[in-house]
C-alpha positions as CSV (number, residue, x, y, z in Angstrom):
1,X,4.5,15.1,8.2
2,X,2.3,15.1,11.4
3,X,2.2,11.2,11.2
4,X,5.4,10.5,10.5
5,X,6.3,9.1,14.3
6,X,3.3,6.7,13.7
7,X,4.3,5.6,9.5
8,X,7.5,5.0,11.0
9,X,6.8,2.6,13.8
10,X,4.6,0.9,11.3
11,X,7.5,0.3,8.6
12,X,9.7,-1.0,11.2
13,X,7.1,-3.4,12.7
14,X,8.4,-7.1,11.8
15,X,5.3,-8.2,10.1
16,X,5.5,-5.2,7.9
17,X,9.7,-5.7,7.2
18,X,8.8,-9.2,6.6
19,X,6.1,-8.8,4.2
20,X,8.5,-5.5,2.4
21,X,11.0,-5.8,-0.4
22,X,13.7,-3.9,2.1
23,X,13.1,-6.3,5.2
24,X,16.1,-3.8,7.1
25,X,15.3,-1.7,9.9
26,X,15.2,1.7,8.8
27,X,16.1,5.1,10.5
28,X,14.3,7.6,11.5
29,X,16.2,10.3,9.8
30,X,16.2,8.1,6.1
31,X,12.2,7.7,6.9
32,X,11.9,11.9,7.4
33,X,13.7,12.3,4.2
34,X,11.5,9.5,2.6
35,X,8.5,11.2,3.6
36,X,9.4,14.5,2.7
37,X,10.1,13.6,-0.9
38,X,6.9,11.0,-1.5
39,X,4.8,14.2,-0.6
40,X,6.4,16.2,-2.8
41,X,6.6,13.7,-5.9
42,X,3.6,14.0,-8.2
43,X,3.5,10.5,-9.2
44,X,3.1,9.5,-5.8
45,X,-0.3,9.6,-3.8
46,X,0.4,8.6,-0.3
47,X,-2.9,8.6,2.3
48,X,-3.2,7.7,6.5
49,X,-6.6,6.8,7.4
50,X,-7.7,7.3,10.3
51,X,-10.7,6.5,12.9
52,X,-12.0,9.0,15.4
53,X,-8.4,10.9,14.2
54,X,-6.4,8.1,15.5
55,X,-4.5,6.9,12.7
56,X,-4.8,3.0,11.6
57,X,-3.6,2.4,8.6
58,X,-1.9,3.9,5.2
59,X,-1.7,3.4,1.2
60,X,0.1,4.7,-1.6
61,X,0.1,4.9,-5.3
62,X,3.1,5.1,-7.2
63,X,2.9,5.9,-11.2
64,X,5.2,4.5,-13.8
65,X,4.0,4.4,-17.5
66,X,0.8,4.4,-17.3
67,X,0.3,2.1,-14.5
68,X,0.2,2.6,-11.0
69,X,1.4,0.4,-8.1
70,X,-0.7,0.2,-4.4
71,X,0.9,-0.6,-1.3
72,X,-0.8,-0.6,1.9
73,X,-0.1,-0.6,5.4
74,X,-2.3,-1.4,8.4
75,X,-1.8,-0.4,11.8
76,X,-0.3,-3.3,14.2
77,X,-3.0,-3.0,16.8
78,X,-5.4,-2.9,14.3
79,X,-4.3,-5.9,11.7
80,X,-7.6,-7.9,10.8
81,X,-10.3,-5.3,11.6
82,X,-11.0,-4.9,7.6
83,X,-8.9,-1.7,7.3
84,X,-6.7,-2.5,4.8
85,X,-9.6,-3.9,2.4
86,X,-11.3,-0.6,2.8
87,X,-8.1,2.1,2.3
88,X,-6.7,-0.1,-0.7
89,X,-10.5,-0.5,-1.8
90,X,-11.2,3.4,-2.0
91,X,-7.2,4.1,-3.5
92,X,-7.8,1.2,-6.2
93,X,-11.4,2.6,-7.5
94,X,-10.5,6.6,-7.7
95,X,-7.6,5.3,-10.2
96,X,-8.8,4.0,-13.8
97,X,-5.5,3.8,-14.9
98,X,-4.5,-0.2,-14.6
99,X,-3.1,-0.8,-11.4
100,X,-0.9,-3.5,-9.6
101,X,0.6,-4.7,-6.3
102,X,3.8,-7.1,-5.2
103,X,2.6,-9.3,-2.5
104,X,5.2,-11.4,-0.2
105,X,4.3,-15.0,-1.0
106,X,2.7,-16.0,2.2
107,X,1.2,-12.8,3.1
108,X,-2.5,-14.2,2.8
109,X,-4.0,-11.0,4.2
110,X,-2.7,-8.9,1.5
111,X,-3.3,-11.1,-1.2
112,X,-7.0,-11.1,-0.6
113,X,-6.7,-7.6,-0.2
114,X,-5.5,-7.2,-3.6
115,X,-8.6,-9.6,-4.9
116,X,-10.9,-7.7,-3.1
117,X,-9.9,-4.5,-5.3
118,X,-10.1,-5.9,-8.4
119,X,-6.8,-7.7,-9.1
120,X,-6.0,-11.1,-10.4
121,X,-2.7,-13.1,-9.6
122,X,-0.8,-12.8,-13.0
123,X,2.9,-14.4,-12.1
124,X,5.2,-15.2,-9.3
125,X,8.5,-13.6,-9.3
126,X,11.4,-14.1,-7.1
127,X,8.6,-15.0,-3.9
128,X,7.0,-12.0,-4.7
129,X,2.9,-12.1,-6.1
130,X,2.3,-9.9,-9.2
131,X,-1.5,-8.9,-9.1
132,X,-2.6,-6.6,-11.7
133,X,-6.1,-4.8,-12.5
134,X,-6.6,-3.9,-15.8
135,X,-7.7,0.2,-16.7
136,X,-11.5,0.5,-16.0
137,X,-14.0,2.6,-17.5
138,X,-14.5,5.6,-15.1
139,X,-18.5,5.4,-16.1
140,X,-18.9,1.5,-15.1
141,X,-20.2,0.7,-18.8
């Protein structure tokens, strides 16, 4: 909850509305109760990364059947430093479960970022990228 101010400046950002499902402005008092219950839902692994404990970006896992969903945020100031490739990176190889991500056709930075972790563009769905990873043996064999 400490970084809460800072996940919910990034949410409302308009790069990160425009690239979201739910483009809307949100409020802060619907982002507190968001927050509260994604760190209490098991199925949900939700991580800020920081630098020198400033905080600069975040990225979540969300399990349903078997699968699990990464979405990633980077900070505004720090947009093309890498971040994102390395948060979504160490998320996408801790899971061996198959994973997947929606990416906003368009949004170039987050479709390589979903390359970079292992997934492949699998169908295009109402302007939204489907890129899935299939499960991987934990042991690299």
């Amino acid at each position: 909850m400490a970084d809460a101010k800072a996940l919910f400046e990034w949410r409302n950002d308009p790069m990160t509305r425009a690239a979201s499902h739910n483009t809307a402005e949100i409020r802060f008092e619907d982002h507190l109760a968001w927050l509260e219950s994604s760190l209490a839902d098991p199925s949900r692994l939700l991580y800020v990364a920081e630098i020198n404990g400033e905080p600069v970006g975040t990225v979540r896992a969300d399990q349903s059947g078997g699968t699990w969903e990464l979405s990633w945020t980077v900070a505004p100031s720090r947009r093309g430093s890498g971040i994102g490739k390395r948060i979504a990176s160490k998320l996408a190889l801790s899971i061996t479960d198959p994973v997947r991500a929606e990416v906003r056709s368009g949004n170039i930075a987050s479709m390589r970022i979903a390359e970079h972790v292992g997934m492949r563009f699998a169908r295009e769905v109402d302007g939204f990228l489907h890129y899935e990873r299939a499960a991987r043996d934990p042991y690299g064999s």
